[in-house]
C-alpha positions in Angstrom: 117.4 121.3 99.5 114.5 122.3 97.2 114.0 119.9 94.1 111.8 120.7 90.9 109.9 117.4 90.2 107.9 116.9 86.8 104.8 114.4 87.4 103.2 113.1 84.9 99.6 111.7 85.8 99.9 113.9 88.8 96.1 114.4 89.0 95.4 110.8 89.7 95.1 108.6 92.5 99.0 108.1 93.2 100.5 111.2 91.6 97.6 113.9 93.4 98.9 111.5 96.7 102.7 112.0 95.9 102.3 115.6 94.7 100.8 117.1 97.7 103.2 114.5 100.1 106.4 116.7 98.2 105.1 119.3 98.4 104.7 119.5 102.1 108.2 118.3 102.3 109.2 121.6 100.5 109.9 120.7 96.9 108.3 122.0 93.4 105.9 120.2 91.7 105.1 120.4 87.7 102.0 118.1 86.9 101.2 116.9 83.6 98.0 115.6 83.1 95.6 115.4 80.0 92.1 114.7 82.4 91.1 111.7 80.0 87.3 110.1 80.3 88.5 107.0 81.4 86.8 107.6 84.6 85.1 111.1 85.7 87.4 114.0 84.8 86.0 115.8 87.6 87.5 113.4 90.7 91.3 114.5 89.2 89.7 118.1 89.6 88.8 117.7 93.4 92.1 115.7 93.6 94.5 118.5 92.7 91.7 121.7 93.8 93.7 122.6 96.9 97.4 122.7 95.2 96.3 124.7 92.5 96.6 128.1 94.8 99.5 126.7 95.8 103.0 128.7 94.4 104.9 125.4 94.7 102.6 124.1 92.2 102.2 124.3 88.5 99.8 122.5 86.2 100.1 121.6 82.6 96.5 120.1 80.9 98.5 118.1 78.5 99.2 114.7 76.7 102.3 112.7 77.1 101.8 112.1 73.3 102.1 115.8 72.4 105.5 116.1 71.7 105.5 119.7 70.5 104.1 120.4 74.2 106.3 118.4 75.9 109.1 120.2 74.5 107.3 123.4 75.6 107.0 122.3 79.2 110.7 121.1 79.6 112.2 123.9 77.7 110.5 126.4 80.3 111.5 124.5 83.7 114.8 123.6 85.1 113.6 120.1 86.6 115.7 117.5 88.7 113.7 114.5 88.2 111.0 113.3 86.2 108.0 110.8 88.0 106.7 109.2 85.3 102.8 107.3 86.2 100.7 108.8 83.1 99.4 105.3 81.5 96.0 104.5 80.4 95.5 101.7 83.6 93.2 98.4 83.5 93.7 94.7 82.3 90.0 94.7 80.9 90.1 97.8 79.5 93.2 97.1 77.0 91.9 93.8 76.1 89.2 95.6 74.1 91.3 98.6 73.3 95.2 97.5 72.7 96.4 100.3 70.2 95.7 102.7 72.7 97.4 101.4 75.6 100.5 101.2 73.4 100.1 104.6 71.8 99.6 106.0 75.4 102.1 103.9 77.5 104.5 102.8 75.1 104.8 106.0 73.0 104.0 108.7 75.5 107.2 107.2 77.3 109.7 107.3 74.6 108.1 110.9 74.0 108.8 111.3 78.4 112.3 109.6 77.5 113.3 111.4 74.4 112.7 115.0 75.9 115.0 113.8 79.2 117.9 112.8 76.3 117.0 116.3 74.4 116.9 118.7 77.9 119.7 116.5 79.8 117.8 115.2 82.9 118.8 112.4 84.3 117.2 110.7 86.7 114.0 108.9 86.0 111.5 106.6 88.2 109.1 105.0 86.3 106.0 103.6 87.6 105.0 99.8 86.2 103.2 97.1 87.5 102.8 93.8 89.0 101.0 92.7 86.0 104.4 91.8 84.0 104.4 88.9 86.0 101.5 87.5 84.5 100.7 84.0 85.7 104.1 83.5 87.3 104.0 80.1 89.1 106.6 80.6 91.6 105.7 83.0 94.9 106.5 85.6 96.0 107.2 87.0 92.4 111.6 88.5 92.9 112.5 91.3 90.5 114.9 88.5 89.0 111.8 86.8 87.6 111.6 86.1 84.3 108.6 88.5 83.1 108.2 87.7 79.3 105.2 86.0 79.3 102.5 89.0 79.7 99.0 87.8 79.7 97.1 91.1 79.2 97.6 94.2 76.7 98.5 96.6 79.8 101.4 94.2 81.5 102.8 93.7 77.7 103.1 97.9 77.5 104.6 97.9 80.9 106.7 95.6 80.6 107.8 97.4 76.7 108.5 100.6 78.5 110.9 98.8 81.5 113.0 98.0 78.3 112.6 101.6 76.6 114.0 102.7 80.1 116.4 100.7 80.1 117.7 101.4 76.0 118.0 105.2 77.1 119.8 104.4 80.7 122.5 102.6 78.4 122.6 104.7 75.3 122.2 108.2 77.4 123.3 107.9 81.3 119.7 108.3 82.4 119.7 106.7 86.3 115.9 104.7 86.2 114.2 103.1 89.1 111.4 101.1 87.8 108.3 100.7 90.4 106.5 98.0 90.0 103.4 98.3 92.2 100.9 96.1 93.6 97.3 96.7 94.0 97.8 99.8 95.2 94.2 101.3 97.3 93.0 104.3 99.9 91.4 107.7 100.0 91.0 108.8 96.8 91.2 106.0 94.5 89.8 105.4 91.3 86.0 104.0 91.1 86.6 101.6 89.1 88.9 99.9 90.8 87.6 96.6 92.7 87.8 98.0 96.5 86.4 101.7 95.7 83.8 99.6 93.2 82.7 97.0 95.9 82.2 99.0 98.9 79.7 101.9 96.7 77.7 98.5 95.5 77.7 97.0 99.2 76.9 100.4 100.9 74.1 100.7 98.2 72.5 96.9 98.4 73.7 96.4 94.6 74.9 93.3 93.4 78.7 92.8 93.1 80.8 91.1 90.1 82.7 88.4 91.5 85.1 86.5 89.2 85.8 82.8 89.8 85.6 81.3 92.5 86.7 83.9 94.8 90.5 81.8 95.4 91.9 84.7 93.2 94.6 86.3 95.5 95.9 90.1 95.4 98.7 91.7 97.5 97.0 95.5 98.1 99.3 98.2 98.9 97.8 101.2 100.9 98.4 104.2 99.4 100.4 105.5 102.1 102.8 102.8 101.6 103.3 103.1 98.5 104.0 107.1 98.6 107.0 106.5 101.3 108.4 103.8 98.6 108.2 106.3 95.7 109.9 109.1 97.9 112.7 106.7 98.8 113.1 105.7 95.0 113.4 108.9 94.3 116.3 109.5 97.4 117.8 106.8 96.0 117.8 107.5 92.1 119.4 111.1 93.1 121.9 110.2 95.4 123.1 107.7 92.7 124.7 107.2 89.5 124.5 104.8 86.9 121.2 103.5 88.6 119.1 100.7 86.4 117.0 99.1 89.4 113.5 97.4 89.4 111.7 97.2 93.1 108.5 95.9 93.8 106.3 98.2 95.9 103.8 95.8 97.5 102.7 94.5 101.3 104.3 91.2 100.7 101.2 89.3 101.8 98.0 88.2 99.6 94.5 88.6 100.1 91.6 86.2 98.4 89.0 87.6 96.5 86.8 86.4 99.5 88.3 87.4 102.3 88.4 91.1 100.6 84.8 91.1 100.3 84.2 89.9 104.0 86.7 92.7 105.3 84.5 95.1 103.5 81.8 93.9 104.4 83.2 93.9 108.6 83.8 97.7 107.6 80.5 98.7 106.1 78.3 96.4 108.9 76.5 95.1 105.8 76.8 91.7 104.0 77.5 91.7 100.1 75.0 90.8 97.2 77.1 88.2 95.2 76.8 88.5 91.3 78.9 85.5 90.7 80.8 85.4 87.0 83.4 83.5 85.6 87.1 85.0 85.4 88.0 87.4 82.8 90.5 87.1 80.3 93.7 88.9 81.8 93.3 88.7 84.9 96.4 87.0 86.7 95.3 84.2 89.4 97.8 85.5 92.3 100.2 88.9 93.1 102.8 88.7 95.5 105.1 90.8 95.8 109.1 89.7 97.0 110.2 93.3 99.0 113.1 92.1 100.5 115.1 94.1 97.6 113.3 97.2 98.2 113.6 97.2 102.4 117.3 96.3 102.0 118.4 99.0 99.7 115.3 101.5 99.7 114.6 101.0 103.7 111.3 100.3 101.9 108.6 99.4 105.1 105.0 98.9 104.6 103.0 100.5 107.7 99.6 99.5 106.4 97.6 96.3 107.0 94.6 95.4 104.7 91.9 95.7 107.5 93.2 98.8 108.7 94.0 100.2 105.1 90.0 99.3 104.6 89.1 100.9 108.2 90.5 104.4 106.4 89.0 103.7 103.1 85.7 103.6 104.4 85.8 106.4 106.9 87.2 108.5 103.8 84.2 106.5 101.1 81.7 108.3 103.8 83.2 111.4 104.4 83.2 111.9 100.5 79.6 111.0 100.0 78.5 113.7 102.8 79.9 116.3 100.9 
């Protein structure tokens, strides 16, 4: 059966992914999306060129902070469920600028929140992070964890909007899945973003920041992966009521800092130009990511190994700078 979903962020790395994934599957898509500066406006442009022909597809060029046009948008569509991955992104990047991350994530959610209590949609998943774990000392990190100890701007606003979520579940019936990803890279991913970031500066003989002493561990989520884990959340959060859940979306296993630069390096057939530095405030020693939640009530299943998942990154990083 057809669904209407509303995306927010749906010209970004995951939500262009997920839109063009539901779509196939036969479903409506309404994308909201303000095209912010954070990176090049123009790579959300190429992300969402070939849905915008598309009659399945509809685009609003808007800011979850605009109330008067969120009201506007969900006044004019009848819409099942609402994806919800708009958020200014980054650890460094709200160290220098705090007040925006919470006036972006924190606000623009209640706003997302307040116009589901106002229209009477119920059924909400949420996209957060692995960063509300912060420096947690015991692996791998379990929903259950206690996550109150935020080390960075960003994980504090995620972890503020998994408790705005929950306030309105309680107070107004709305079912919320909270996703917390981890690391999540592929085709199409942001350049700023250490992977996309390191294999431009090895392909092009430039010098690469490398933080600490290269021990620092991630667990990287292909993107593929992590599309198949928001479809089942959203399976889940429909065929259910009174749904509060948090799942980690990860690969459940952790690579160091140097061993991701030597897999790029394997992929690109070039060796890397170390810059070395030391580590930046924010930035968590370890991710890990506990799944055993998510496969045994999602069917969650992550296909995607990181030497593969770099295989395809590459071959798409060359494909992209042919055009």
């Amino acid at each position: 059966m057809t669904k209407t979903y509303l995306i927010t962020g749906g010209a970004g790395f995951i939500g262009s992914h997920l839109s063009r994934q539901l779509i196939k599957e036969g479903n409506n898509i309404i994308n909201i999306d303000n095209f912010c500066n954070f990176y090049d406006p123009q790579i959300k442009e190429e992300n969402i060129k070939e849905l915008l022909n598309n009659s399945s597809y509809k685009l609003y060029r808007a800011d979850i902070r605009d109330t008067s046009k969120l009201k506007e948008i969900f006044d004019s569509n009848k819409i099942d469920a609402v994806i919800h991955i708009a958020a200014m992104a980054g650890v460094r990047p709200s160290i220098i600028d705090p007040l925006l991350y919470n006036d972006v994530n924190v606000i623009g959610t209640l706003n997302i929140l307040d116009c589901m209590k106002e229209y009477n949609i119920k059924k909400l998943i949420f996209a957060s992070s692995s960063s509300v774990y912060g420096n947690n000392e015991a692996v791998p990190f379990k929903e259950t964890d206690n996550v109150d100890f935020a080390i960075s701007p960003y994980a504090a606003t995620k972890k503020a909007c998994e408790i705005n979520c929950h306030v309105y579940h309680h107070l107004y019936n709305i079912d919320v899945t909270m996703l917390r990803f981890f690391t999540v890279y592929g085709p199409n991913q942001r350049p700023d973003l250490a992977i996309h970031k390191f294999t431009k500066m090895i392909h092009e003989g430039i010098p690469i920041p490398f933080y600490g002493d290269g021990s620092t561990e991630r667990d990287y989520t292909y993107i593929d992966d992590i599309i198949d884990g928001v479809k089942k959340a959203i399976d889940y959060t429909i065929a259910n009521n009174n749904v509060y859940e948090i799942f980690n979306i990860g690969e459940s296993h952790t690579i160091s800092l140097n061993k991701m630069v030597e897999i790029i390096e394997q992929a690109l057939n070039k060796k890397a130009v170390i810059n070395k530095m030391p580590m930046q405030p924010g930035d968590v020693k370890k991710t890990f990511a506990d799944i055993r939640k998510a496969k045994r009530i999602l069917g969650y299943d992550p296909q995607t190994n990181f030497t593969d998942g770099i295989n395809k990154f590459v071959k798409w990083y060359f494909k992209e700078n042919e055009k």
